[in-house]
mmCIF file of the C-alpha atoms, coordinates in Angstrom:
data_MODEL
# 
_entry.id   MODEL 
# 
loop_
_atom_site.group_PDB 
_atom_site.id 
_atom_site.type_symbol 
_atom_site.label_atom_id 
_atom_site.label_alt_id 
_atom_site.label_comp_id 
_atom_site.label_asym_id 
_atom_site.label_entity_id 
_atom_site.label_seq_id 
_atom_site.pdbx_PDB_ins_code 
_atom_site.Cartn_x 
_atom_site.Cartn_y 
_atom_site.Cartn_z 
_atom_site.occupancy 
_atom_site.B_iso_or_equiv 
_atom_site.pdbx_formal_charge 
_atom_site.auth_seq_id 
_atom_site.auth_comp_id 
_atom_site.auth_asym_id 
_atom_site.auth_atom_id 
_atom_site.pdbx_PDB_model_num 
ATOM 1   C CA . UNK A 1 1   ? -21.188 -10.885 6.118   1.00 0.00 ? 1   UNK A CA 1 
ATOM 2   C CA . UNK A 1 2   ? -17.741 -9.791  7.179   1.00 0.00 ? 2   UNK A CA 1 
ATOM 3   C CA . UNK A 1 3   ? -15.655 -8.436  4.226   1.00 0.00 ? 3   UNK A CA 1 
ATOM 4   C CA . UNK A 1 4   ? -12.516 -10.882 2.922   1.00 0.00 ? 4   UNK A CA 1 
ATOM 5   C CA . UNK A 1 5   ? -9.254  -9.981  4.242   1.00 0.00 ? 5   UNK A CA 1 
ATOM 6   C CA . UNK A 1 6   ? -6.530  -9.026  1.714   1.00 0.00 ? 6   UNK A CA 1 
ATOM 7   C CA . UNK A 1 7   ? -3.077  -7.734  2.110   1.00 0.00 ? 7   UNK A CA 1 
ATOM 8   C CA . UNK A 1 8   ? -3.790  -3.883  1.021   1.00 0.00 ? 8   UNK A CA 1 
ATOM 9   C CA . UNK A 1 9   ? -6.797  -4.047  3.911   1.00 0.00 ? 9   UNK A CA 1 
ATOM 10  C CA . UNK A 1 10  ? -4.064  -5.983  6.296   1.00 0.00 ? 10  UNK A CA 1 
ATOM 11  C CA . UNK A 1 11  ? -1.737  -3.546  5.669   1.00 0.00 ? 11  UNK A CA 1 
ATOM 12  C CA . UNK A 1 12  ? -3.587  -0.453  5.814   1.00 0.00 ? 12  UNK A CA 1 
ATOM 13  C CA . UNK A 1 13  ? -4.589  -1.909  9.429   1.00 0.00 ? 13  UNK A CA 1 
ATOM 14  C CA . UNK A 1 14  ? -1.057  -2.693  10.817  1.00 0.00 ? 14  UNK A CA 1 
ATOM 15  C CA . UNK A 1 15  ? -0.611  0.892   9.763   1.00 0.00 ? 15  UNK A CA 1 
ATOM 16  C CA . UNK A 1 16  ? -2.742  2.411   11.930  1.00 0.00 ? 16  UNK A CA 1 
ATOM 17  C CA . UNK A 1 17  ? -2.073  0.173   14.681  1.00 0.00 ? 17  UNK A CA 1 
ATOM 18  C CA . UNK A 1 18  ? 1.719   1.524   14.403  1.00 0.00 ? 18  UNK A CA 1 
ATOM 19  C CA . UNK A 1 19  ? 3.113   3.961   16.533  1.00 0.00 ? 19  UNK A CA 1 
ATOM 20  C CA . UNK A 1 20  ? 5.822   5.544   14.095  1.00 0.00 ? 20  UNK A CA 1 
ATOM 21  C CA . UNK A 1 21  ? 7.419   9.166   14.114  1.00 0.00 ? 21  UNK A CA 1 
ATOM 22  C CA . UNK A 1 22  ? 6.702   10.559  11.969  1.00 0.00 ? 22  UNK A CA 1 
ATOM 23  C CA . UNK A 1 23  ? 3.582   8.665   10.576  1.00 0.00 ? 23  UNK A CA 1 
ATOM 24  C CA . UNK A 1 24  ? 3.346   6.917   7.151   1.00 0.00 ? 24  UNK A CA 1 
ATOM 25  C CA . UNK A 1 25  ? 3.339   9.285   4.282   1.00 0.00 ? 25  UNK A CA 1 
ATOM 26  C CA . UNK A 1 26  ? -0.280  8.625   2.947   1.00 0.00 ? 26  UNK A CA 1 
ATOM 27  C CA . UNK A 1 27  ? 1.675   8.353   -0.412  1.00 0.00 ? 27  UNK A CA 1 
ATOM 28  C CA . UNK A 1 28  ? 4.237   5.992   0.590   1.00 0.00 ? 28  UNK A CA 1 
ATOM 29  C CA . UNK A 1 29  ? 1.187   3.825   1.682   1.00 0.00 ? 29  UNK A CA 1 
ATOM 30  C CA . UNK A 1 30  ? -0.731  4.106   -1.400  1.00 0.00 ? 30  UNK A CA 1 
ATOM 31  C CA . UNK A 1 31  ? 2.162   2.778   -3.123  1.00 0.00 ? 31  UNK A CA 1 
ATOM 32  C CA . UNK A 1 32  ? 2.908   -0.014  -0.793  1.00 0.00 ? 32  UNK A CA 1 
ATOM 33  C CA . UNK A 1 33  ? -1.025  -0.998  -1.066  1.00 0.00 ? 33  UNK A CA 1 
ATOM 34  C CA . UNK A 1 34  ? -1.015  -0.666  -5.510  1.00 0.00 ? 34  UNK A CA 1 
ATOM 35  C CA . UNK A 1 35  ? 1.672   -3.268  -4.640  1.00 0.00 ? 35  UNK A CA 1 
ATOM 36  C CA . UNK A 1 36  ? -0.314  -5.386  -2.567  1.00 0.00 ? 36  UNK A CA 1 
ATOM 37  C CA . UNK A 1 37  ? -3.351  -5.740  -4.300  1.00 0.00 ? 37  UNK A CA 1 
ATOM 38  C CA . UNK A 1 38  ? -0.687  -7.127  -7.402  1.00 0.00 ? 38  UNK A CA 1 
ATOM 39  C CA . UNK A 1 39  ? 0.420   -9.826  -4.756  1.00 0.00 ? 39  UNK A CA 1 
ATOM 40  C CA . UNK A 1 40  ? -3.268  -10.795 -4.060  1.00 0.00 ? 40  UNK A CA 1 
ATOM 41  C CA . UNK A 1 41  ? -4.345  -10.611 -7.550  1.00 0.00 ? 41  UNK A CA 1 
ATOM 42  C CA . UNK A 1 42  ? -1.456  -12.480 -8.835  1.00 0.00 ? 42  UNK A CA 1 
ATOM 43  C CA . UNK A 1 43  ? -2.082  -15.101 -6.436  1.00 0.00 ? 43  UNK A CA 1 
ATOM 44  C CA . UNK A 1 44  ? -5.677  -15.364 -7.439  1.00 0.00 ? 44  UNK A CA 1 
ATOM 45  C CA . UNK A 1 45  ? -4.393  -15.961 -10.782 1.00 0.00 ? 45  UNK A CA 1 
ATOM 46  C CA . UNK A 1 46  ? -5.732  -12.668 -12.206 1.00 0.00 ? 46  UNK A CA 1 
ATOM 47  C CA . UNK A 1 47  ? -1.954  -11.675 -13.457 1.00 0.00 ? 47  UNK A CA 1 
ATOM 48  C CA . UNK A 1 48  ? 1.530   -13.096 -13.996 1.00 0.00 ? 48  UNK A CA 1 
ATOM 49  C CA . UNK A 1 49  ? 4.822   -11.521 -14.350 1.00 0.00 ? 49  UNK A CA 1 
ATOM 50  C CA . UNK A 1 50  ? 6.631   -11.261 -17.185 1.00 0.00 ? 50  UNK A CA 1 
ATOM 51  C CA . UNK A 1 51  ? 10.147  -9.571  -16.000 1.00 0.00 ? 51  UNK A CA 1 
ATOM 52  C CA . UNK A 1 52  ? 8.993   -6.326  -14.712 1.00 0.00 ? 52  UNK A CA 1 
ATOM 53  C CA . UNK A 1 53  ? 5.552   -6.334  -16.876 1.00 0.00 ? 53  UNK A CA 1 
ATOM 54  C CA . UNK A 1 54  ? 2.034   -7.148  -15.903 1.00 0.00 ? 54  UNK A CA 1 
ATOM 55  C CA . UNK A 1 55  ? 0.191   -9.952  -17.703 1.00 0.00 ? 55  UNK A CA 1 
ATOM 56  C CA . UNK A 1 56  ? -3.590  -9.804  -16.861 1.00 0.00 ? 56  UNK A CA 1 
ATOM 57  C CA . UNK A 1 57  ? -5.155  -13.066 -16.628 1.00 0.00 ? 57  UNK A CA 1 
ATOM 58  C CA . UNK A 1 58  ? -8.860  -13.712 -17.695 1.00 0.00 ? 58  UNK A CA 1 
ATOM 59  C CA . UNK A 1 59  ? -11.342 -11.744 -16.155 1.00 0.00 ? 59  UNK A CA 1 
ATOM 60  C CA . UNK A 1 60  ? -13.166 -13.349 -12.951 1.00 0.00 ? 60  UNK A CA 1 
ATOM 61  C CA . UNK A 1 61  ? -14.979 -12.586 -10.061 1.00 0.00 ? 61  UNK A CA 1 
ATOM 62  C CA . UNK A 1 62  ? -12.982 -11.731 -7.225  1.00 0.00 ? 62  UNK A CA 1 
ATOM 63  C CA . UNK A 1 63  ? -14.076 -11.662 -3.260  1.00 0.00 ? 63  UNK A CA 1 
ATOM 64  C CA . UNK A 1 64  ? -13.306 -8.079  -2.674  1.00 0.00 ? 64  UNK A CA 1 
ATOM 65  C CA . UNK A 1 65  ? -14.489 -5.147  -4.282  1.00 0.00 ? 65  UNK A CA 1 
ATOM 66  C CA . UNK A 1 66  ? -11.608 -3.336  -4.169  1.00 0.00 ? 66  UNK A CA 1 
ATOM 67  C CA . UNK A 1 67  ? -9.233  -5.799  -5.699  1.00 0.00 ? 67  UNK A CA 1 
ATOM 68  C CA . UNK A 1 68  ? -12.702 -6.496  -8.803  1.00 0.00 ? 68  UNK A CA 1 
ATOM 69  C CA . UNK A 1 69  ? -11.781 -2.725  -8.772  1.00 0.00 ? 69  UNK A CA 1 
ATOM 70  C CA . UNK A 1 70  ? -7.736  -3.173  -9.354  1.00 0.00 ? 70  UNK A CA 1 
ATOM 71  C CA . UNK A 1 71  ? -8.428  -6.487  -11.479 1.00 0.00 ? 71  UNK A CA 1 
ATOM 72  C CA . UNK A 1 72  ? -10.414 -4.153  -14.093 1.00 0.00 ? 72  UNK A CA 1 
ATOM 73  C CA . UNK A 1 73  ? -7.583  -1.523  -13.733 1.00 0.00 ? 73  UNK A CA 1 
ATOM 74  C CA . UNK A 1 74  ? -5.161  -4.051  -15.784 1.00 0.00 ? 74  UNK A CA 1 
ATOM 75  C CA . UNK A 1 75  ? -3.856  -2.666  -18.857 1.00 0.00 ? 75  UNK A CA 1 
ATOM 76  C CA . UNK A 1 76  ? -4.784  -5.486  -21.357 1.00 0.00 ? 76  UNK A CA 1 
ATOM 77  C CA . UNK A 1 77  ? -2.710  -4.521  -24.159 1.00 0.00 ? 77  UNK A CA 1 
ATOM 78  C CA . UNK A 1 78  ? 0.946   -5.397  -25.032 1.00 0.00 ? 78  UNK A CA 1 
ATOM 79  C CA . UNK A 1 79  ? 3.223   -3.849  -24.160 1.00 0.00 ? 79  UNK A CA 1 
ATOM 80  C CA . UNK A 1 80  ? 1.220   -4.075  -21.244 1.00 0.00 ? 80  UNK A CA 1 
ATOM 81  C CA . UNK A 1 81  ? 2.657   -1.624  -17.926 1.00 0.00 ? 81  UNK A CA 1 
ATOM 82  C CA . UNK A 1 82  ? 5.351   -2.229  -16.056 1.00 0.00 ? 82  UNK A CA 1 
ATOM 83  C CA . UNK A 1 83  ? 4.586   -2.919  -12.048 1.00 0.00 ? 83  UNK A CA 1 
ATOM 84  C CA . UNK A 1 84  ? 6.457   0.943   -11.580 1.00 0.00 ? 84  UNK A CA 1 
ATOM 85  C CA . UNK A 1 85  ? 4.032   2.427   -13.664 1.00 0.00 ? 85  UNK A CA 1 
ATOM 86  C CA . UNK A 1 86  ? 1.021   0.463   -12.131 1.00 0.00 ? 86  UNK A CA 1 
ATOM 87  C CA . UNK A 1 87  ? 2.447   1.518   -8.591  1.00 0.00 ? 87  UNK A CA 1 
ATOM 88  C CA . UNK A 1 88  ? 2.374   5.408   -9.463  1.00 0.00 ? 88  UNK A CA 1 
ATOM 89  C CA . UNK A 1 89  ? -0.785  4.974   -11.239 1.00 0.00 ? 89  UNK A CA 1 
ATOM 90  C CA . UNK A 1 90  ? -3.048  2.975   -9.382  1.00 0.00 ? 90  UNK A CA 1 
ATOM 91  C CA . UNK A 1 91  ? -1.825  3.932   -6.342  1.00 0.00 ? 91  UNK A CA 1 
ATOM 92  C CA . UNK A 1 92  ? -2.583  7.513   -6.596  1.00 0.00 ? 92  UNK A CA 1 
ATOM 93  C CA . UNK A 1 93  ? -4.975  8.617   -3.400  1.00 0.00 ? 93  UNK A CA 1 
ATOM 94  C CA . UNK A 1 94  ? -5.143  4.819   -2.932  1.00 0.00 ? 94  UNK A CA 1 
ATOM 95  C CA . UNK A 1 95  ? -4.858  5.025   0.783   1.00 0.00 ? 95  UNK A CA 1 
ATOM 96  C CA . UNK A 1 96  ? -8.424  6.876   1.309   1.00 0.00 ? 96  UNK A CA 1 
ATOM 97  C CA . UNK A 1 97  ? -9.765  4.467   -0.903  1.00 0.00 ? 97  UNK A CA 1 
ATOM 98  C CA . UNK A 1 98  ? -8.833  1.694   0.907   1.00 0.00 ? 98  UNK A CA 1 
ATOM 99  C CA . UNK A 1 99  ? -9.763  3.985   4.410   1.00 0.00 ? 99  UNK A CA 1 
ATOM 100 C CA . UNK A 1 100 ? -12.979 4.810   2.946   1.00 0.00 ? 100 UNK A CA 1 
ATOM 101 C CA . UNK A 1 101 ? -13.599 1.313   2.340   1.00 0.00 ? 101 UNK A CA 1 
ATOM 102 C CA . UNK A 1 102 ? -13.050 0.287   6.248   1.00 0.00 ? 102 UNK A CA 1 
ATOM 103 C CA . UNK A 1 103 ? -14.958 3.276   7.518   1.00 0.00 ? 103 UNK A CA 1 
ATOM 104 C CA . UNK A 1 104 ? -18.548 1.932   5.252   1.00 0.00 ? 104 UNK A CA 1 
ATOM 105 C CA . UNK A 1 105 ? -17.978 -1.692  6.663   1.00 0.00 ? 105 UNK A CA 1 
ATOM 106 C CA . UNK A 1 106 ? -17.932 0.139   10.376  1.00 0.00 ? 106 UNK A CA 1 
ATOM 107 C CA . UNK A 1 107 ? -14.339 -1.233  10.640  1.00 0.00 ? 107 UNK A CA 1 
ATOM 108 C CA . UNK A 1 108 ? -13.049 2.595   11.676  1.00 0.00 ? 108 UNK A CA 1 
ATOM 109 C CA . UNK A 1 109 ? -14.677 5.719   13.490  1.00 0.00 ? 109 UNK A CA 1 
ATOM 110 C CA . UNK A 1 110 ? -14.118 8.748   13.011  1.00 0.00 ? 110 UNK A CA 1 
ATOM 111 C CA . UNK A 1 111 ? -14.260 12.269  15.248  1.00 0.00 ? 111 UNK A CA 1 
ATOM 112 C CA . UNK A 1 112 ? -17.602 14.037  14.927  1.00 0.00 ? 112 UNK A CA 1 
ATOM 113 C CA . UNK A 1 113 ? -15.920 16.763  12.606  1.00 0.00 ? 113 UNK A CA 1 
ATOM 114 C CA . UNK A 1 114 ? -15.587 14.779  9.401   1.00 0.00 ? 114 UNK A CA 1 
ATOM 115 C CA . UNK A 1 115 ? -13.599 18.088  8.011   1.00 0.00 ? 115 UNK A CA 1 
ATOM 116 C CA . UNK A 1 116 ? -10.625 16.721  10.351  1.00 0.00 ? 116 UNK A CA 1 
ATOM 117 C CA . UNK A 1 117 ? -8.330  14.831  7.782   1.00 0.00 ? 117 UNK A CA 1 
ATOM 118 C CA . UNK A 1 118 ? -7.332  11.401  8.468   1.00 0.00 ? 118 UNK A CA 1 
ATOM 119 C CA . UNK A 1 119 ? -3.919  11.333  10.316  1.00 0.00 ? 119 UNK A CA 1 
ATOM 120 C CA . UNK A 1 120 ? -2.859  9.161   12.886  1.00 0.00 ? 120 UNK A CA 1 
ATOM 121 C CA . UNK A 1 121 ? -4.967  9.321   15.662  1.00 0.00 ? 121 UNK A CA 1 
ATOM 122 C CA . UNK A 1 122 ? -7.489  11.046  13.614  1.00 0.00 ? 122 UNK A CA 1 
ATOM 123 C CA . UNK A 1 123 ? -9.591  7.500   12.856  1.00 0.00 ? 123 UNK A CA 1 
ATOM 124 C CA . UNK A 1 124 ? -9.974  4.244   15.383  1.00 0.00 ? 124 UNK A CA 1 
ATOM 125 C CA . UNK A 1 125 ? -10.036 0.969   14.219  1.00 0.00 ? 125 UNK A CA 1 
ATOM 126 C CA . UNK A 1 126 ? -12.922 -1.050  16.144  1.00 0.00 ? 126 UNK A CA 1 
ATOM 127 C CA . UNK A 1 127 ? -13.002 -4.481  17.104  1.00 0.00 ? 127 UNK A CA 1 
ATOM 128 C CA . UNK A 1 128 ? -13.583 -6.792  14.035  1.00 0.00 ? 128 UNK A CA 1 
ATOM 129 C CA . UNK A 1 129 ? -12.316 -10.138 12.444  1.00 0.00 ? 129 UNK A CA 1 
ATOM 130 C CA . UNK A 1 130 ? -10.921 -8.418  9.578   1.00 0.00 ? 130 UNK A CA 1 
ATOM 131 C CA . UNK A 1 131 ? -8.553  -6.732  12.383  1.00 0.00 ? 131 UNK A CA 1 
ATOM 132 C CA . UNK A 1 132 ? -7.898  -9.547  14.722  1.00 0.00 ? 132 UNK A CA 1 
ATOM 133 C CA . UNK A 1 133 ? -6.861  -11.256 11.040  1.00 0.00 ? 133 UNK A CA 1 
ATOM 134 C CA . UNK A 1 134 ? -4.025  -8.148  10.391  1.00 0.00 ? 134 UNK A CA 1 
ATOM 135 C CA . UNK A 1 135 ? -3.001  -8.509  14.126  1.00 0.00 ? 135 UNK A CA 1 
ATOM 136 C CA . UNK A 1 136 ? -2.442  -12.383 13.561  1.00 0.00 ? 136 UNK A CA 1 
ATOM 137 C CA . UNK A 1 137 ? -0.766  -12.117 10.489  1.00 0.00 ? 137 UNK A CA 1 
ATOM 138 C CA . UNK A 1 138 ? 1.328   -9.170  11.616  1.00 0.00 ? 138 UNK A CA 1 
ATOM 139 C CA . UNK A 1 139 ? 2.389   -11.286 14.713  1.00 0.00 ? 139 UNK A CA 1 
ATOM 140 C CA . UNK A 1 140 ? 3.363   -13.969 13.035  1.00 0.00 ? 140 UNK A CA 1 
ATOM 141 C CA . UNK A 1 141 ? 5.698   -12.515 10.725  1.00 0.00 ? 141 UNK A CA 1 
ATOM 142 C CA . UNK A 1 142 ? 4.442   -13.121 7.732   1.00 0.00 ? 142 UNK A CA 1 
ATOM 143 C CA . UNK A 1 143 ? 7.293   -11.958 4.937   1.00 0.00 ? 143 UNK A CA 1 
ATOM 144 C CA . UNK A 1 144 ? 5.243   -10.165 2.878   1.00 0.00 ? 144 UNK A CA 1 
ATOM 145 C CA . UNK A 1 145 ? 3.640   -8.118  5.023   1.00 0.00 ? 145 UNK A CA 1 
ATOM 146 C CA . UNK A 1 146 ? 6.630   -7.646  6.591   1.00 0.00 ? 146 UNK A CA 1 
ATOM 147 C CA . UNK A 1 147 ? 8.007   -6.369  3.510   1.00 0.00 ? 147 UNK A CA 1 
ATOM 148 C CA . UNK A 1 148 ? 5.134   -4.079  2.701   1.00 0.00 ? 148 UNK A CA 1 
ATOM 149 C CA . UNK A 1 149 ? 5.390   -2.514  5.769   1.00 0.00 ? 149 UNK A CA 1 
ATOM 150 C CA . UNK A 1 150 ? 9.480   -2.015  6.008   1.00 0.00 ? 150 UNK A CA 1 
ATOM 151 C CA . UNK A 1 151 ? 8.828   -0.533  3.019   1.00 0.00 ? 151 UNK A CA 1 
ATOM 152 C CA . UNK A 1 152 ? 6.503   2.329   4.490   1.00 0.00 ? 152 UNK A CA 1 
ATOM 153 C CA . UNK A 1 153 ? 8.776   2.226   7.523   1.00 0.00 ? 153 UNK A CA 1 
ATOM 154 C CA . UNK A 1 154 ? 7.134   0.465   10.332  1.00 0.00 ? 154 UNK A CA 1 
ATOM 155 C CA . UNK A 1 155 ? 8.759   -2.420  10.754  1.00 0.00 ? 155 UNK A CA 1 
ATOM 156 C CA . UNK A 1 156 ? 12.775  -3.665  10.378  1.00 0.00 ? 156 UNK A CA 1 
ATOM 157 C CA . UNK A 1 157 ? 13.050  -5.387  6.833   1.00 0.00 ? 157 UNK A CA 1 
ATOM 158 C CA . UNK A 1 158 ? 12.615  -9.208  7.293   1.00 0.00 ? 158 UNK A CA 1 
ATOM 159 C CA . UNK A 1 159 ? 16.059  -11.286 7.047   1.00 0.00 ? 159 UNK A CA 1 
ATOM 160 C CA . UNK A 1 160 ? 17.332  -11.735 4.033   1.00 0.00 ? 160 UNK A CA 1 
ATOM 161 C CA . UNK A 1 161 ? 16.514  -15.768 4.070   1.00 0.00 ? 161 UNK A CA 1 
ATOM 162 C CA . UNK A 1 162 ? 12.683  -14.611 4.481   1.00 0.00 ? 162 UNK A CA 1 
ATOM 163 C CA . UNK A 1 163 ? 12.838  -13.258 0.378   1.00 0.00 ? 163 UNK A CA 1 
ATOM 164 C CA . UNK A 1 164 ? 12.849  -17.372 0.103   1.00 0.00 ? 164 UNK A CA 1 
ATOM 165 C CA . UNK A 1 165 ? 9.749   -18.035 1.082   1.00 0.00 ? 165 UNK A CA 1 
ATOM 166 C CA . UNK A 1 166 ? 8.234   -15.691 -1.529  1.00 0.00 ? 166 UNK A CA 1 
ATOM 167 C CA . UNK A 1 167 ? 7.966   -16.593 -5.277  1.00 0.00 ? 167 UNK A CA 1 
ATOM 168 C CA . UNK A 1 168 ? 9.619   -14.255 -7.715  1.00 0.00 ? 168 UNK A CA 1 
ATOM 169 C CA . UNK A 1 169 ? 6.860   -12.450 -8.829  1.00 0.00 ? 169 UNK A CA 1 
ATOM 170 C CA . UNK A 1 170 ? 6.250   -10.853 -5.291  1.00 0.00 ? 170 UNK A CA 1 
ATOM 171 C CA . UNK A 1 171 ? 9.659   -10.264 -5.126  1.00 0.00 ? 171 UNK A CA 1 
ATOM 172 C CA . UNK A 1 172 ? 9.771   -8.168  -7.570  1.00 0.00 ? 172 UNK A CA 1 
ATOM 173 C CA . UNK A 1 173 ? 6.755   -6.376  -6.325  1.00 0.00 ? 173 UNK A CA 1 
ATOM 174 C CA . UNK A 1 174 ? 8.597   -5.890  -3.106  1.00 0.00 ? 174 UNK A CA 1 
ATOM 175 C CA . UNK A 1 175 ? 11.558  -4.559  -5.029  1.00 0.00 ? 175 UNK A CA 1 
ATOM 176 C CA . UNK A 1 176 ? 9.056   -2.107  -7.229  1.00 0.00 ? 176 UNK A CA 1 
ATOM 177 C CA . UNK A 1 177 ? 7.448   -0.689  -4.290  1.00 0.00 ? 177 UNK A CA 1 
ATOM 178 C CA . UNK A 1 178 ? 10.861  -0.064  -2.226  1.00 0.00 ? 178 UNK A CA 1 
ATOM 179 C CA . UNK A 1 179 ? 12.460  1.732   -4.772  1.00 0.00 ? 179 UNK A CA 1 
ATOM 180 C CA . UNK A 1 180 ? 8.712   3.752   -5.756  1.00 0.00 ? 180 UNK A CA 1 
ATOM 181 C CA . UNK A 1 181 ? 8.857   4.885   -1.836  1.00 0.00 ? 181 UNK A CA 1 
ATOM 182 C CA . UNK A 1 182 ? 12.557  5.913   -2.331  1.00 0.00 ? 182 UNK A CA 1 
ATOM 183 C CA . UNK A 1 183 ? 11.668  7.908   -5.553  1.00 0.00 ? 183 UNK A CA 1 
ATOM 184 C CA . UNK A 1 184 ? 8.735   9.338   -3.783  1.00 0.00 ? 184 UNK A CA 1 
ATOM 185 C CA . UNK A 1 185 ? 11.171  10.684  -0.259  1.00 0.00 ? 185 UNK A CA 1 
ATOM 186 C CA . UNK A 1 186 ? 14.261  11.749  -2.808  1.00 0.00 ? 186 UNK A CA 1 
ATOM 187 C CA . UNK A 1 187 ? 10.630  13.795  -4.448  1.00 0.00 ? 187 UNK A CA 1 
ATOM 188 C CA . UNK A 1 188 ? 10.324  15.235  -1.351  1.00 0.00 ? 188 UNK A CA 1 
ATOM 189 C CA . UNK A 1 189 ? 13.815  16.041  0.065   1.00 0.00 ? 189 UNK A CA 1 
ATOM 190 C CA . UNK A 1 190 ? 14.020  17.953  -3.608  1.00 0.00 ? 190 UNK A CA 1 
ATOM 191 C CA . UNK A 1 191 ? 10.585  20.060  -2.907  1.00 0.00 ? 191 UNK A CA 1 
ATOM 192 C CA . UNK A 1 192 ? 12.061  21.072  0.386   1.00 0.00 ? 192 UNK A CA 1 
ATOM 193 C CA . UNK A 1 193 ? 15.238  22.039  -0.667  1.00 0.00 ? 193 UNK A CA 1 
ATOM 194 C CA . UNK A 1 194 ? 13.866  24.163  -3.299  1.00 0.00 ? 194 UNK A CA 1 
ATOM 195 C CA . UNK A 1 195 ? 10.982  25.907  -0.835  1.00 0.00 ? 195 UNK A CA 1 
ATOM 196 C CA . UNK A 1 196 ? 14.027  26.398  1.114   1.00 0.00 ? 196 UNK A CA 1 
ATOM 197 C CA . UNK A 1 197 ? 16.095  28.221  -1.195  1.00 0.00 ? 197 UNK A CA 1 
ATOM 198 C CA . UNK A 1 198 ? 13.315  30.237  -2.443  1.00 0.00 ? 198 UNK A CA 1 
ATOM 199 C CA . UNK A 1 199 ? 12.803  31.314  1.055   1.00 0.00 ? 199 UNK A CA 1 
ATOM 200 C CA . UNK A 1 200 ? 16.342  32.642  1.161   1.00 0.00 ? 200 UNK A CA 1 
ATOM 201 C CA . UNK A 1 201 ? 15.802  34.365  -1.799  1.00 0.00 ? 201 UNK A CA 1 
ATOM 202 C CA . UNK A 1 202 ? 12.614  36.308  -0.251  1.00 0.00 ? 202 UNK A CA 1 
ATOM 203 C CA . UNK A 1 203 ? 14.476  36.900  3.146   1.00 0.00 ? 203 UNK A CA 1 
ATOM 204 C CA . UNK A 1 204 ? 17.383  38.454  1.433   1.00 0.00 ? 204 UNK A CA 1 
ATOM 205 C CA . UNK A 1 205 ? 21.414  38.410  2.732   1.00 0.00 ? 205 UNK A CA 1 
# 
């Protein structure tokens, strides 16, 4: 039985269909997928919003392992977590999780050194429903995927009139996981200055 598409796995694919320089941050996309397993589960009715804070719904069986997996993840205790601190936290090392996934349903190969880590052009996707599903979706511009993967910087941000034909919830989703990838490159710029500097300091005047 093929495996159920979901936006994390449809996004995870348009990303390594993309051609971008430099490639996807592996953390930028593990936040952008801790955001789209909230739009799925939301929309299977395991969660609602409430302003910025995640409402878990009653417990039921969902069609994907992975999102069963994010479902029981769900802080179920007021004051409940905010979808920025579900972002950082479930979406640590999310991206191998989600790559691991594809490679046990045969749905990516890998070189014959497994030691190699995954990078682009390090894995191949293979022919497969669940990726003829991303490639349809991805060509017909569906916003949210659209979204998710501006966000990770493959793709031009949808027009602004395309935010209307998502509910609020996922908007603010969206919003979360923009300004978690921002936080996450400001991170970085930081680190480098700093390595920089301290290399300075070792080279002398």
């Amino acid at each position: 039985m093929e495996p159920v598409t979901t936006t994390p796995r449809d996004l995870l694919i348009v990303t390594m269909e993309a051609e971008s320089d430099p490639p996807v941050g592996q953390g930028d996309l593990s936040l952008a997928l801790a955001g789209a397993e909230l739009i799925d589960l939301h929309a299977a009715r395991a969660l609602t919003l409430d302003g910025d804070r995640i409402l878990p719904g009653a417990r039921q069986a969902l069609s994907d392992r992975l999102l069963d997996e994010a479902a029981a993840a769900l802080v179920r205790q007021a004051p409940y977590e905010s979808v920025e601190d579900w972002l950082w936290r479930r979406g640590r090392g999310l991206s191998a999780v989600y790559l691991a996934a594809l490679e046990a349903q045969g749905q990516v190969t890998r070189p014959r050194h497994q030691w190699i880590p995954f990078r682009n052009g390090a894995t191949a996707l293979t022919d497969s429903p669940a990726r003829r599903h991303a490639a349809d979706r991805w060509a017909s511009d569906e916003p949210v995927l659209g979204f998710l993967a501006a966000a990770v910087g493959i793709h031009e941000e949808p027009a602004e009139e395309a935010a209307s034909l998502v509910d609020d919830a996922v908007v603010t989703v969206l919003a979360a996981v923009n300004d978690a990838v921002r936080e996450l490159e400001a991170v970085r710029q930081r680190r480098s200055i700093e390595d920089a500097a301290f290399d300075n300091i070792w080279r002398g005047p």
